[in-house]
VOTI-946469 format. One line per field, with one value per residue: residue number from 1; x, z, y of N, C-alpha, C, O in turn. Coordinates in Angstrom, 3 decimals. Example, Ala and Ser with C-alpha at 12.3 -4.5 7.8 and 13.67 -1.06 7.14 Angstrom:
% VOTI-946469
num (1|2)
nx (13.190|12.850)
nz (7.800|7.080)
ny (-5.690|-2.250)
cax (12.300|13.670)
caz (7.800|7.140)
cay (-4.500|-1.060)
cx (13.200|12.900)
cz (7.800|7.870)
cy (-3.300|0.030)
ox (14.236|13.409)
oz (8.465|8.039)
oy (-3.319|1.138)
***
This chain:
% VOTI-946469
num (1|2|3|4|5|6|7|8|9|10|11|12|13|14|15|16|17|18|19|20|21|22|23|24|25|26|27|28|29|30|31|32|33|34|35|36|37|38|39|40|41|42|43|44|45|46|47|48|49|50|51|52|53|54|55|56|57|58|59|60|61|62|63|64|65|66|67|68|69|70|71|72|73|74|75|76|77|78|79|80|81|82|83|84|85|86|87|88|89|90|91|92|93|94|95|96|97|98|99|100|101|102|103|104|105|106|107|108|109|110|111|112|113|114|115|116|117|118|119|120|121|122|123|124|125|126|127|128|129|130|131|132|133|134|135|136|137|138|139|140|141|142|143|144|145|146|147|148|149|150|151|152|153|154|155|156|157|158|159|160|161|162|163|164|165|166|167|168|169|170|171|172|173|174|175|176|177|178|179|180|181|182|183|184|185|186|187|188|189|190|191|192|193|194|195|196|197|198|199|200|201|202|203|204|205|206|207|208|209|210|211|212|213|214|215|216|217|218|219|220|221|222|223|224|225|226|227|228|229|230|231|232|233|234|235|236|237|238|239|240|241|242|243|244|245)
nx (21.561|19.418|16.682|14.561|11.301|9.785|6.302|4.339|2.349|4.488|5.221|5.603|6.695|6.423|8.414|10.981|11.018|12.270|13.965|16.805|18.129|20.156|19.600|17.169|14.139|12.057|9.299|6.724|4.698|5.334|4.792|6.575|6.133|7.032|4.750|4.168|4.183|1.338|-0.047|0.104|2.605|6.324|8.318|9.404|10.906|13.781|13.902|15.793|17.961|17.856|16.838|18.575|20.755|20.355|20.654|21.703|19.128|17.340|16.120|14.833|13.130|11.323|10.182|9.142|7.309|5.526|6.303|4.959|7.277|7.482|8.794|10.365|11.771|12.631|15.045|16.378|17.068|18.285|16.790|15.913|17.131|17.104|15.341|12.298|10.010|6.758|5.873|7.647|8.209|7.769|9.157|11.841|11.812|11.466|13.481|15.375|15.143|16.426|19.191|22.001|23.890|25.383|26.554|27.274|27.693|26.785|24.179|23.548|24.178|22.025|19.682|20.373|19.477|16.961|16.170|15.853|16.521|15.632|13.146|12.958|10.150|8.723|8.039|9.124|9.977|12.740|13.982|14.026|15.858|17.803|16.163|15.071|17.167|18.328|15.766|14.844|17.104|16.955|17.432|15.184|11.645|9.858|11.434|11.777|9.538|8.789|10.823|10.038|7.605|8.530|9.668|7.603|6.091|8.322|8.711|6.216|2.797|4.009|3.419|4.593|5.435|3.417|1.920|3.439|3.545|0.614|0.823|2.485|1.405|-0.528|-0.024|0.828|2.755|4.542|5.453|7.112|8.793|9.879|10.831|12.448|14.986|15.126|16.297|18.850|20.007|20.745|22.217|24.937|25.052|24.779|22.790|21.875|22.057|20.276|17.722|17.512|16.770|14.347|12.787|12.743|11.764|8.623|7.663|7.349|5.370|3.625|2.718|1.693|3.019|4.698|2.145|-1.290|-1.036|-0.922|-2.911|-5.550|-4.820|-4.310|-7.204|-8.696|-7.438|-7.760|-9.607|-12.328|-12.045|-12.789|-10.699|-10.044|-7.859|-7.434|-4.942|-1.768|-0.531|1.578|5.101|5.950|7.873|8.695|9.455|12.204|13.290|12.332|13.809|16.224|18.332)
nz (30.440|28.068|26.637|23.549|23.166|20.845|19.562|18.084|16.160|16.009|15.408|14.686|17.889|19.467|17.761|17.852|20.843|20.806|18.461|18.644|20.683|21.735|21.629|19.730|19.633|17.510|16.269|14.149|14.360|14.558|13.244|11.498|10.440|9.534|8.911|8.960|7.288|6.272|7.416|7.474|8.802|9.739|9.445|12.975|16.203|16.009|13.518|11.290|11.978|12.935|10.809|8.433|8.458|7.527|5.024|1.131|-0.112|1.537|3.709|2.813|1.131|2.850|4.691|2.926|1.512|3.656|3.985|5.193|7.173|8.169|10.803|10.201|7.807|8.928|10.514|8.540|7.356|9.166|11.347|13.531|15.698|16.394|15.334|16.670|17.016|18.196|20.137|21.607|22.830|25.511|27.088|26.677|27.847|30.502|30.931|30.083|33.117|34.740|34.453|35.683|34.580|32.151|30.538|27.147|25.250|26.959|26.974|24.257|23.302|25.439|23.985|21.373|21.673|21.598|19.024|15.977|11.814|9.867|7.112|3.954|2.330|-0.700|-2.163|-0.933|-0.150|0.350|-1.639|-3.932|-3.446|-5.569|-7.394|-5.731|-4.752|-7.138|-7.730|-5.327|-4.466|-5.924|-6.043|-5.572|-4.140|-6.362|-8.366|-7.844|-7.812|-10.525|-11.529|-10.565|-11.848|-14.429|-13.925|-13.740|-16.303|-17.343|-16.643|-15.953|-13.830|-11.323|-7.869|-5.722|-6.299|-7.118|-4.877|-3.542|-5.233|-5.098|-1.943|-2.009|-3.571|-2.247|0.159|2.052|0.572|1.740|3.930|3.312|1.526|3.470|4.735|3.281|3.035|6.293|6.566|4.985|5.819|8.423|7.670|8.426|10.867|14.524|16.830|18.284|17.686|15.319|16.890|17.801|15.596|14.787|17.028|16.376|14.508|14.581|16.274|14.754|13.067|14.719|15.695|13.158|11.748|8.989|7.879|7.724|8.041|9.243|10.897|9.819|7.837|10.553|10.801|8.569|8.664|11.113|12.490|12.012|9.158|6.561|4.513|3.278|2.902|3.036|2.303|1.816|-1.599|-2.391|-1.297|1.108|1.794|4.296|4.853|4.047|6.080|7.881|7.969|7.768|10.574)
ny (55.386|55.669|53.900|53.689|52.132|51.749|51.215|51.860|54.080|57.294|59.826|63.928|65.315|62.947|62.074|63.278|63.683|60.657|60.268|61.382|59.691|56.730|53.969|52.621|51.305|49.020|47.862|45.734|47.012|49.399|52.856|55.406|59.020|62.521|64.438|67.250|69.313|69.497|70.542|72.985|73.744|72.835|69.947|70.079|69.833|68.875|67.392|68.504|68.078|64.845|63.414|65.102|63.098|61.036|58.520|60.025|61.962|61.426|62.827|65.289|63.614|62.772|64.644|66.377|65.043|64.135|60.942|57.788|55.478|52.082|49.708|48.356|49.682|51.952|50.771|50.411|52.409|53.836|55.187|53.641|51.453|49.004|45.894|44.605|42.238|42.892|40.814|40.047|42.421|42.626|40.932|42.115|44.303|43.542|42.386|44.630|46.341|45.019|45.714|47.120|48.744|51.122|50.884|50.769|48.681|46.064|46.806|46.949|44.238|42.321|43.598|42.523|40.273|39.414|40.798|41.016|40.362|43.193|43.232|44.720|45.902|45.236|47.884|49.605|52.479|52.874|51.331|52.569|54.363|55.772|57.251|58.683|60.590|61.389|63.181|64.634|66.308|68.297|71.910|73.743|73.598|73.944|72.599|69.966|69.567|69.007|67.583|65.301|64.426|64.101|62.045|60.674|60.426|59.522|56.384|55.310|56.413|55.579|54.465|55.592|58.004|59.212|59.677|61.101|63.648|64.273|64.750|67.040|68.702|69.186|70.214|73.091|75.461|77.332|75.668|73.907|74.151|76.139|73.603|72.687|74.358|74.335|71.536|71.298|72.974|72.219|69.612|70.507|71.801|71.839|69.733|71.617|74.188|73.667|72.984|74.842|77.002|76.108|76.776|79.280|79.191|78.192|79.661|81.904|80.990|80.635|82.943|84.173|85.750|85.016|83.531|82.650|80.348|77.755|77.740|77.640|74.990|73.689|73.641|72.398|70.255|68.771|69.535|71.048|69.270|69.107|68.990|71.160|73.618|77.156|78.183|80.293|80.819|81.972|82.804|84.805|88.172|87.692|84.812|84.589|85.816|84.254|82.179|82.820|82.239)
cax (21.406|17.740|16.492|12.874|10.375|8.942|5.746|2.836|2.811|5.791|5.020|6.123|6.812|7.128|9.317|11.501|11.465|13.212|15.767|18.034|18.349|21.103|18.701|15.950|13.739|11.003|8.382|6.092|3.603|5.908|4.766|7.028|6.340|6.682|3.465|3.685|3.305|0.250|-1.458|1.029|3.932|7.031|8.689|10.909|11.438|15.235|14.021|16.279|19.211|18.184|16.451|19.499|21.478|19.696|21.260|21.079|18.196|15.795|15.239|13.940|11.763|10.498|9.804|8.408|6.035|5.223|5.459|4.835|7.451|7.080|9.961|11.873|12.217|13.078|15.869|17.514|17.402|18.855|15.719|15.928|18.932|17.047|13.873|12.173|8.586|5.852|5.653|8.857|9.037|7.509|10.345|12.765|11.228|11.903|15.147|16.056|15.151|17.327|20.060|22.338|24.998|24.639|27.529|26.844|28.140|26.159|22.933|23.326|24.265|20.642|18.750|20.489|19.365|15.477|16.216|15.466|16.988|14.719|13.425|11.945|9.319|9.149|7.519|9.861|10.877|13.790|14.317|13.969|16.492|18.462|15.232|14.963|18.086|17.504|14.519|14.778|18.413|17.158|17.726|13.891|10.476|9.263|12.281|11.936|8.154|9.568|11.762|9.172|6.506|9.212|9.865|6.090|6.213|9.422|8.368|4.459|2.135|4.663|2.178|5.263|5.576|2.073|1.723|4.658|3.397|-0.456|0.625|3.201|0.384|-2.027|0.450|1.096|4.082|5.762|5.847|7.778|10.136|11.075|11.314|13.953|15.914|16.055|17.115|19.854|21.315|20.733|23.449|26.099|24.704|24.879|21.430|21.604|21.335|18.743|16.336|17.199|16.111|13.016|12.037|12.697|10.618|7.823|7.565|6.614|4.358|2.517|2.288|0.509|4.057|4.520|1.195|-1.811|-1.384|-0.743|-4.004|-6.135|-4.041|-4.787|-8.825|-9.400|-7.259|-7.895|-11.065|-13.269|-11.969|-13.081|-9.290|-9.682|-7.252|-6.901|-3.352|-1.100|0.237|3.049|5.885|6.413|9.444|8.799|9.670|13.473|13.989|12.216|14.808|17.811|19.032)
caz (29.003|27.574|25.583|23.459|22.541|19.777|19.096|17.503|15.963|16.044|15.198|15.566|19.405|19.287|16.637|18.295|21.867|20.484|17.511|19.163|21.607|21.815|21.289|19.284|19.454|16.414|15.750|12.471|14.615|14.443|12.012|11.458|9.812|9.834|7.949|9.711|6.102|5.564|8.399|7.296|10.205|9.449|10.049|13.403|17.375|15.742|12.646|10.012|12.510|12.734|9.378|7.478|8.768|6.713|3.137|0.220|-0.095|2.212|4.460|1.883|0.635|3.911|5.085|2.133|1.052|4.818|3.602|6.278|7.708|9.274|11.645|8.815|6.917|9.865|10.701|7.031|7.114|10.358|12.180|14.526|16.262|16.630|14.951|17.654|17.154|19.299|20.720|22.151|23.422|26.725|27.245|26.270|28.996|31.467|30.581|30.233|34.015|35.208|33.654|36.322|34.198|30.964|29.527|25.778|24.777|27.828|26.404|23.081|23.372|25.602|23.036|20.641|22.352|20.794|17.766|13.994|10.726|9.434|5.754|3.288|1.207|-2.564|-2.369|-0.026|-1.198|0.143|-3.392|-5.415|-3.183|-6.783|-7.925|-4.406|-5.088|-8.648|-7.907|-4.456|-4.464|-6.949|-5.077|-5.053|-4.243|-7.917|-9.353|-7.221|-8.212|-11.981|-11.541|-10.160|-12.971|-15.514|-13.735|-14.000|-17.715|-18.268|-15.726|-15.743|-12.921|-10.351|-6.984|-4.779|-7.055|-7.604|-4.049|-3.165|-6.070|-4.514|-1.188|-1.828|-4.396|-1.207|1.500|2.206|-0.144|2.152|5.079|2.091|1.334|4.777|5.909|2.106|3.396|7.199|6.637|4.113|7.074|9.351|7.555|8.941|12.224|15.591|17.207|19.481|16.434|14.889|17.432|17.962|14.629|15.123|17.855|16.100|13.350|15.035|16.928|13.466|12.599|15.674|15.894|12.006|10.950|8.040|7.257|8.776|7.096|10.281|11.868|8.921|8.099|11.387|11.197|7.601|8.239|12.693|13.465|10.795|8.770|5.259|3.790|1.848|3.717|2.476|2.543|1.162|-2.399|-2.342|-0.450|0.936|1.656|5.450|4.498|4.078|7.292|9.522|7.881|8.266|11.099)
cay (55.205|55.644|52.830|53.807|50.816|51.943|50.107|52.168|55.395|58.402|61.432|65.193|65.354|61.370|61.728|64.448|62.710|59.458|60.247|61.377|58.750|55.940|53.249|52.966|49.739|49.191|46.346|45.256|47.808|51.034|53.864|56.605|60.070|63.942|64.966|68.944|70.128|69.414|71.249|74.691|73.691|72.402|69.389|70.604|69.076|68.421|67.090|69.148|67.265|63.656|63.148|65.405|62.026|59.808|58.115|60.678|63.204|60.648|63.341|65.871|62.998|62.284|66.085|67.147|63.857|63.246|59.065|56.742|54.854|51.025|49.616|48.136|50.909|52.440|50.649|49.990|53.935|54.210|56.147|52.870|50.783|47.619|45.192|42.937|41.696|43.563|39.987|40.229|43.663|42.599|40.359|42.847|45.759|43.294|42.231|45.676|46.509|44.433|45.958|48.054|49.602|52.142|50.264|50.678|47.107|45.383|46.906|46.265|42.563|42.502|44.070|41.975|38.816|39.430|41.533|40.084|40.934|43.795|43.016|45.307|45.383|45.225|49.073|50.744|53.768|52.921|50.624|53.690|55.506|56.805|58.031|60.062|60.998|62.252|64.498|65.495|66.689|69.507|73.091|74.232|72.524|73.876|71.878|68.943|68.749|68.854|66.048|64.157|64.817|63.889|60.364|59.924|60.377|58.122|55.554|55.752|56.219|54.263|54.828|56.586|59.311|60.100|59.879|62.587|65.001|64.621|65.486|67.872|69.940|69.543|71.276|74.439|75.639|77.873|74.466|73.009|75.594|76.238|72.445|72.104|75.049|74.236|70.502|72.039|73.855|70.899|68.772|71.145|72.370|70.718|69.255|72.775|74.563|72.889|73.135|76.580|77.350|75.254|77.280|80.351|79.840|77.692|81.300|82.966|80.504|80.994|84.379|84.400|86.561|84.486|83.747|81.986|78.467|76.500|77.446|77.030|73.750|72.464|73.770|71.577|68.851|68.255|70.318|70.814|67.904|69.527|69.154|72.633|74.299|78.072|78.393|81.202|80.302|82.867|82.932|86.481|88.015|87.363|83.521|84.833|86.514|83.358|81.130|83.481|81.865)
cx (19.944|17.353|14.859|12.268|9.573|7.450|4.264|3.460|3.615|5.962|5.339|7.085|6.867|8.355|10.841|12.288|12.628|14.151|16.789|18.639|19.403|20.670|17.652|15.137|12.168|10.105|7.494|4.581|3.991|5.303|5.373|6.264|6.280|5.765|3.337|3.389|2.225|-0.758|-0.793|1.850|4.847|7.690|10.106|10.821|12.796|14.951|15.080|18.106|19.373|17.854|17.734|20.913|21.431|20.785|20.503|20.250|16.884|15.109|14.500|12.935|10.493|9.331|8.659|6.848|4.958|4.565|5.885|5.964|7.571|8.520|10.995|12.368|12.880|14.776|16.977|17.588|18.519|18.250|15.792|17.275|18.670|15.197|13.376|10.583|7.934|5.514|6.535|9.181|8.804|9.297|11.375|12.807|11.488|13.056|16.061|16.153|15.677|18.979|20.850|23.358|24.719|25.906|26.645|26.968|27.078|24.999|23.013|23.515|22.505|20.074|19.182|20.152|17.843|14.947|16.474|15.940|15.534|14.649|12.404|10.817|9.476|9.075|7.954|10.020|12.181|14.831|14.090|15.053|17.306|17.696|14.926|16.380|17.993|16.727|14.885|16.237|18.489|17.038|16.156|12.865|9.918|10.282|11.908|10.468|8.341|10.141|10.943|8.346|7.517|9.766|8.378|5.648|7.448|9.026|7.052|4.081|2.892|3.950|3.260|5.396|4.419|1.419|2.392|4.075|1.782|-0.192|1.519|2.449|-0.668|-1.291|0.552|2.535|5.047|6.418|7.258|8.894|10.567|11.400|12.687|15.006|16.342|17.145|18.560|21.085|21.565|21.742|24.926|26.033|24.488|23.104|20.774|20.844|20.405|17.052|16.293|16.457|14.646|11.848|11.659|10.994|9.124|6.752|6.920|5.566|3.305|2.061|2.126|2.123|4.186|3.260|-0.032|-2.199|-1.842|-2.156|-5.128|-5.726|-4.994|-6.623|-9.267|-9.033|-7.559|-8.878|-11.629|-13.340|-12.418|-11.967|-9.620|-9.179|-7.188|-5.665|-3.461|-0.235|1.392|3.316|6.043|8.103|9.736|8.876|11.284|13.946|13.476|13.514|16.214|18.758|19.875)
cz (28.687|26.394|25.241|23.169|22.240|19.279|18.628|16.804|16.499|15.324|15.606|16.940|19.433|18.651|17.895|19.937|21.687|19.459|17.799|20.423|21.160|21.095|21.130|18.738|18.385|16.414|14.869|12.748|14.237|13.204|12.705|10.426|10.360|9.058|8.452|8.194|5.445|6.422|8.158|8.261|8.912|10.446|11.050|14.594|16.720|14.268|11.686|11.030|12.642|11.560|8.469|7.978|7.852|5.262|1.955|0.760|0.444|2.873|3.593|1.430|1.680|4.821|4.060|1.190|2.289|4.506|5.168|6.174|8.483|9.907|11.039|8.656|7.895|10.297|9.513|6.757|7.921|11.532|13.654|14.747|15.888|15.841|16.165|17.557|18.001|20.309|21.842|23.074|24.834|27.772|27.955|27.437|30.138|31.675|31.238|32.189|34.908|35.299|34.867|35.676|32.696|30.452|27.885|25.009|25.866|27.104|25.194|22.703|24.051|24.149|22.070|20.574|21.548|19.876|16.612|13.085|9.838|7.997|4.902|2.315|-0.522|-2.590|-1.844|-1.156|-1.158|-0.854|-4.273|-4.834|-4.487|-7.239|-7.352|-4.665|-5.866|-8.020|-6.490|-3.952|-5.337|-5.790|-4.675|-4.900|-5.825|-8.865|-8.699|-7.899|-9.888|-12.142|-11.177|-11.355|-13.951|-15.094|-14.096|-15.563|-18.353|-17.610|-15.762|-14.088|-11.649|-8.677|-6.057|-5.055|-7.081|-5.995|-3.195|-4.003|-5.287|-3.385|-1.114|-2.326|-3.172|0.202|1.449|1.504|1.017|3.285|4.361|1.842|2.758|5.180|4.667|2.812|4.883|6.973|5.684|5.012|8.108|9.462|8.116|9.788|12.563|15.787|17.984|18.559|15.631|15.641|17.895|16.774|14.316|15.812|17.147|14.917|13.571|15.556|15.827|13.218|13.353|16.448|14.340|11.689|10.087|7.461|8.226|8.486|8.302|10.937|11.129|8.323|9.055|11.121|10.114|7.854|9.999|13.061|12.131|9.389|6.883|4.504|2.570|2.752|2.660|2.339|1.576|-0.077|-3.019|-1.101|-0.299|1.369|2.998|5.381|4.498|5.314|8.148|8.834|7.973|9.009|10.511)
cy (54.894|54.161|53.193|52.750|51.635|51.573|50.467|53.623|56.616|59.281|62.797|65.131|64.212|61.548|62.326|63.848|61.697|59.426|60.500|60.809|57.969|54.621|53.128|51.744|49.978|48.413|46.883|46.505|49.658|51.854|54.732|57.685|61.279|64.626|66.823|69.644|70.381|70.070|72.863|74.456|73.297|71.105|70.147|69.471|68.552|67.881|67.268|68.153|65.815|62.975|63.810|63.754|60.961|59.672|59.526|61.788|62.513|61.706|64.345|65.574|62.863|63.513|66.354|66.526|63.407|61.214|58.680|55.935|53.182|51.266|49.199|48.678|51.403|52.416|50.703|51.969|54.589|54.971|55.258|51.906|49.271|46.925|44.096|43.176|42.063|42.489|39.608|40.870|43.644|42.283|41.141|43.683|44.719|42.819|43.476|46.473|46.092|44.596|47.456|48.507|50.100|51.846|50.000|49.190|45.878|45.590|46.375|44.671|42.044|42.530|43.219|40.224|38.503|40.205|40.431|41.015|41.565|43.710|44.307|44.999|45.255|46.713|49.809|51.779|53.716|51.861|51.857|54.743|56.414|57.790|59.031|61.127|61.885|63.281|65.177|66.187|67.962|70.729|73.969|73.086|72.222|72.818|70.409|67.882|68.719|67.447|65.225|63.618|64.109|62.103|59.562|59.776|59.100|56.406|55.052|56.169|55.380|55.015|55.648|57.824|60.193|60.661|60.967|63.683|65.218|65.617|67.202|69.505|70.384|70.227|72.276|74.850|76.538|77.300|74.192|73.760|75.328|74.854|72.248|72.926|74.483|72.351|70.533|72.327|72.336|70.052|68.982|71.740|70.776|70.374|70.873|73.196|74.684|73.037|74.744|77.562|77.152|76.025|78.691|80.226|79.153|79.303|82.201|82.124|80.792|82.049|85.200|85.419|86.161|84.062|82.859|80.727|77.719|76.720|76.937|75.427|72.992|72.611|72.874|70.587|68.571|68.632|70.247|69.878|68.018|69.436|70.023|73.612|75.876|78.825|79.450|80.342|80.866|83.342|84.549|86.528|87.637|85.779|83.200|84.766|85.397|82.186|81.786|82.749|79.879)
ox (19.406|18.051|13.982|13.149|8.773|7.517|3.278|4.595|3.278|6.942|5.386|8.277|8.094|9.361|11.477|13.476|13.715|15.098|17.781|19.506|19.815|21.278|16.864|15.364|11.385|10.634|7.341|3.743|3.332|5.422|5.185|5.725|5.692|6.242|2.322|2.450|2.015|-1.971|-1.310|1.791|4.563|7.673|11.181|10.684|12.891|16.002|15.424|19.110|20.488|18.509|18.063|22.034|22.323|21.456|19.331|20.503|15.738|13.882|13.283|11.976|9.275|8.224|7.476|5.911|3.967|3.523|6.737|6.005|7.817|9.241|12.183|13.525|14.087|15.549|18.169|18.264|19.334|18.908|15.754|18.216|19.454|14.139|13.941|10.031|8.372|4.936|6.185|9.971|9.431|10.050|11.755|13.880|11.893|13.585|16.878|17.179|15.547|19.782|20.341|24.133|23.860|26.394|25.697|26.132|26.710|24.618|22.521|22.903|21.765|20.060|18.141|20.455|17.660|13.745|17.112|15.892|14.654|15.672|11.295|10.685|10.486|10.113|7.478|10.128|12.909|16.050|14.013|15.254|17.403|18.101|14.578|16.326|17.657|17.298|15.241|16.218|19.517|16.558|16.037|13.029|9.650|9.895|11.744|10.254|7.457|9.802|11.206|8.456|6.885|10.134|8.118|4.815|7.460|9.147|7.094|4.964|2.224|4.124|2.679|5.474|4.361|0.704|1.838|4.099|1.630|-0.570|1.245|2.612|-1.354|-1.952|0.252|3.511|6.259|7.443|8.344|9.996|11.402|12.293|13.761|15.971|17.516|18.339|19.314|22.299|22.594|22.248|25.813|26.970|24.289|22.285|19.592|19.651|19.805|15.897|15.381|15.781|13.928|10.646|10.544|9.915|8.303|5.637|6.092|4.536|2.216|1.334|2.323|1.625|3.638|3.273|0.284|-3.282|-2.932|-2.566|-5.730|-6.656|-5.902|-7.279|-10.331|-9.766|-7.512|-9.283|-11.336|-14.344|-12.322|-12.238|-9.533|-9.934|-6.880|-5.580|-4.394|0.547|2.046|2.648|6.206|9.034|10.882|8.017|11.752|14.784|14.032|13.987|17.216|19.858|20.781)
oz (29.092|25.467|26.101|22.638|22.969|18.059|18.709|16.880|17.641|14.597|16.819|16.797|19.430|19.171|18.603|20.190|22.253|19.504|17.319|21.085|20.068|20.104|22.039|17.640|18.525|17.390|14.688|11.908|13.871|12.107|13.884|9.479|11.427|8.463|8.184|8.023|4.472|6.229|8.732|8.912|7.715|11.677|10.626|14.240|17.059|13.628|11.128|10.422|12.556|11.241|7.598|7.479|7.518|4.706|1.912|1.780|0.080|2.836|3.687|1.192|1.500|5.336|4.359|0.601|2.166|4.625|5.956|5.054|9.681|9.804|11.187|9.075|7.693|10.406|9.628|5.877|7.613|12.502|14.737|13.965|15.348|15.923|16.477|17.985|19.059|21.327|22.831|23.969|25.528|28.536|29.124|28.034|31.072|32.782|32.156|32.491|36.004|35.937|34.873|36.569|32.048|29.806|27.637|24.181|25.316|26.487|25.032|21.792|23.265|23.357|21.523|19.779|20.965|19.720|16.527|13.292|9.321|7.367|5.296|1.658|-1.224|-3.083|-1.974|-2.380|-2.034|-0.780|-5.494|-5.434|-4.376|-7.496|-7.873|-4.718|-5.585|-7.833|-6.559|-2.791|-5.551|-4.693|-3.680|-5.333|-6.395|-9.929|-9.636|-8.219|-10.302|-12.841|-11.591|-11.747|-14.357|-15.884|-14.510|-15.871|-19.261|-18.313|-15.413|-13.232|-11.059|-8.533|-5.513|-4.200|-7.074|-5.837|-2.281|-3.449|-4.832|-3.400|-0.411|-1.945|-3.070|1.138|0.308|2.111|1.061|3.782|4.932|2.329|3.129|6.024|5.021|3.233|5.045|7.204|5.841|5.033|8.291|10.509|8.258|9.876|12.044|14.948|18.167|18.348|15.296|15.229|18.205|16.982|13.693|15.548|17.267|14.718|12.732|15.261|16.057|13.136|12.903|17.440|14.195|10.791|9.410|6.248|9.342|8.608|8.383|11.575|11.555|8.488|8.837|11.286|10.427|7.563|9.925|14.108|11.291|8.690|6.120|3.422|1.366|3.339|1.484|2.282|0.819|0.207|-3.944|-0.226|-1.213|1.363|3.192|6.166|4.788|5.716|9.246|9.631|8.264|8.516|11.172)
oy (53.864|53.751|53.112|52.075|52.221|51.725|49.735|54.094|56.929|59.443|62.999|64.858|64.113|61.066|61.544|63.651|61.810|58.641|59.953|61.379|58.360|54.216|53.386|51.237|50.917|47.881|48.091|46.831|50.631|51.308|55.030|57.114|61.451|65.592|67.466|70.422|71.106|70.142|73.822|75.499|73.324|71.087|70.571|68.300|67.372|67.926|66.226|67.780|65.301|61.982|63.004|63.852|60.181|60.542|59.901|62.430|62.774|61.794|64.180|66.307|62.848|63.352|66.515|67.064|62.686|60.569|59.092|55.426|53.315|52.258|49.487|48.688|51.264|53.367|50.988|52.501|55.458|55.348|55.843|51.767|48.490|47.548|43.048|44.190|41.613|42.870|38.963|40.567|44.445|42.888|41.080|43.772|45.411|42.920|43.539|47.084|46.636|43.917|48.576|48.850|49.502|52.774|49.256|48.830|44.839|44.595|45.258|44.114|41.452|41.588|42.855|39.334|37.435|40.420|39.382|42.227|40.876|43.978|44.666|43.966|45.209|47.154|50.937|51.846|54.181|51.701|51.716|55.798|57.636|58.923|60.091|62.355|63.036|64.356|66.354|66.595|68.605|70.446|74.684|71.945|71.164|72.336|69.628|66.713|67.970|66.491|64.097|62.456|63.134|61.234|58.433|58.923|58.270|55.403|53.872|56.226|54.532|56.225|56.587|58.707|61.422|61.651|61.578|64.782|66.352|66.788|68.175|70.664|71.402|70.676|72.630|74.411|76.325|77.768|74.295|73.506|74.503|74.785|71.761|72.289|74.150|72.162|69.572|72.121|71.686|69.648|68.141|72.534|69.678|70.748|71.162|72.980|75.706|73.136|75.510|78.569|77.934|76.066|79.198|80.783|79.526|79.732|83.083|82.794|81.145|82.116|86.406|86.098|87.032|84.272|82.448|80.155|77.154|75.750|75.951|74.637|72.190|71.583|72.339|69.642|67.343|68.127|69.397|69.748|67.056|69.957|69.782|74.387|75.684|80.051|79.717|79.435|80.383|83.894|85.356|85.723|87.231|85.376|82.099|83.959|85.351|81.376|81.133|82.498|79.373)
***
C-alpha cells in the first residue's frame, strides 16, 4: 500500500503520480495545480479522472483557471487523505517504515496518529463553490467566460474571478476546450480510459496536428520567458477528431 508525503509543490507528472494513490499526505507547504493551459497542453497524466471526482464543477474550475491549491484546500476537496504539519512528516516517514502489513485500517489509524483538522481560508474558492458551480457548469468555455464576467458586474471586482477570466483570456483556447470536453468524458470513464485519451491527444499536440500552441506556449512562458505566446485563436476542425475518443 503506497502512502505519498506531499510536502512542496505538485504539478502535472507530480500531480498524476499521486492522485490516484490510496493515501495522500499534505502539509501548510503543499501547492497543488494543473496550469498545462497556459503553455498550449492540457491538463492530462489522469487528470480528466481524478479531478472529474471532485464536488460540483471544481474540476472545470481548476483545469481551466490553473488556481493554486495549498494542503487544506486539498484535503476539504478530497485531492488529499490526510493534513499533518511539514514538522511532523519526519515522524510520520518513520513511523510509516515500520509498518509490515498494507492493512488499510492499520495505516490509516498511523497516519491518523499526526494528522490535524485541515482549516480553510476566508478566500478559498472553495467558499464560493455555488458560484463555481454557477459559471463553470455552463457547456462551452465562451459561456463559462460569460458567466463569469456577469458575476463580476453583480458582485464587483471579487479577486478569484478576475483572476480565472485573466488567465483563462491568457491561455491557449483550444487547451481549454479540450481540457472542458475531456474532463466531461472523465466523469463516466474508468482511470484506463482517461489516460488513454490523454495519451491520444498529448500525441497530437506533439506532433503540431492540432496546432503549434504547446511549443510556442512552452517557448514564452519556460524558455524565452516573454509571456506573448502566439497561440492559435480558432479552433479548427482537427480539435474534434483529437477529442473523439
Amino acid at each position: 500500500m503506497k502512502v505519498f508525503l506531499i510536502n512542496g509543490v505538485v504539478m502535472g507528472g507530480g500531480a498524476g503520480l499521486s492522485m490516484n494513490t490510496y493515501f495522500r499526505v499534505v502539509t501548510e507547504r503543499t501547492v497543488f495545480a494543473m496550469p498545462e493551459a497556459s503553455i498550449g497542453l492540457f491538463p492530462d497524466v489522469g487528470a480528466s479522472y481524478f479531478l472529474s471526482r471532485l464536488p460540483g464543477y471544481f474540476a472545470e474550475y481548476l483545469g481551466l483557471t490553473g488556481r493554486r491549491l495549498n494542503g487544506e484546500e486539498m484535503v476539504k476537496c478530497g485531492l488529499a487523505t490526510h493534513f499533518v504539519p511539514s514538522e511532523k512528516l519526519k515522524l510520520l516517514e518513520n513511523a510509516l517504515q515500520t509498518v509490515t502489513t498494507s492493512d488499510i485500517s492499520t495505516i490509516t489509524a498511523l497516519i491518523d496518529k499526526f494528522s490535524e483538522v485541515a482549516h480553510l481560508k476566508e478566500d478559498s474558492p472553495l467558499k464560493r463553490l455555488d458560484t463555481i458551480n454557477k459559471c463553470f457548469s455552463k457547456p462551452t468555455v465562451e459561456e463559462i467566460v460569460l458567466s463569469l464576467e456577469k458575476e463580476i458586474e453583480v458582485d464587483g471586482a471579487e479577486k478569484w474571478i478576475a483572476d480565472a477570466l485573466n488567465y483563462m483570456r491568457e491561455s491557449c483556447p483550444t487547451s481549454l476546450k479540450i481540457w472542458l470536453r475531456s474532463v466531461r468524458k472523465g466523469r463516466v470513464q474508468s482511470i484506463e480510459q482517461c489516460l488513454s485519451r490523454d495519451y491520444n491527444i498529448a500525441s497530437h499536440f506533439f506532433r503540431r496536428i492540432v496546432s503549434n500552441d504547446f511549443y510556442e506556449g512552452s517557448r514564452a512562458k519556460l524558455f524565452d520567458k516573454d509571456k506573448k505566446p502566439k497561440v492559435n485563436n480558432s479552433v479548427s476542425c482537427s480539435f474534434h477528431r483529437v477529442c473523439a475518443i
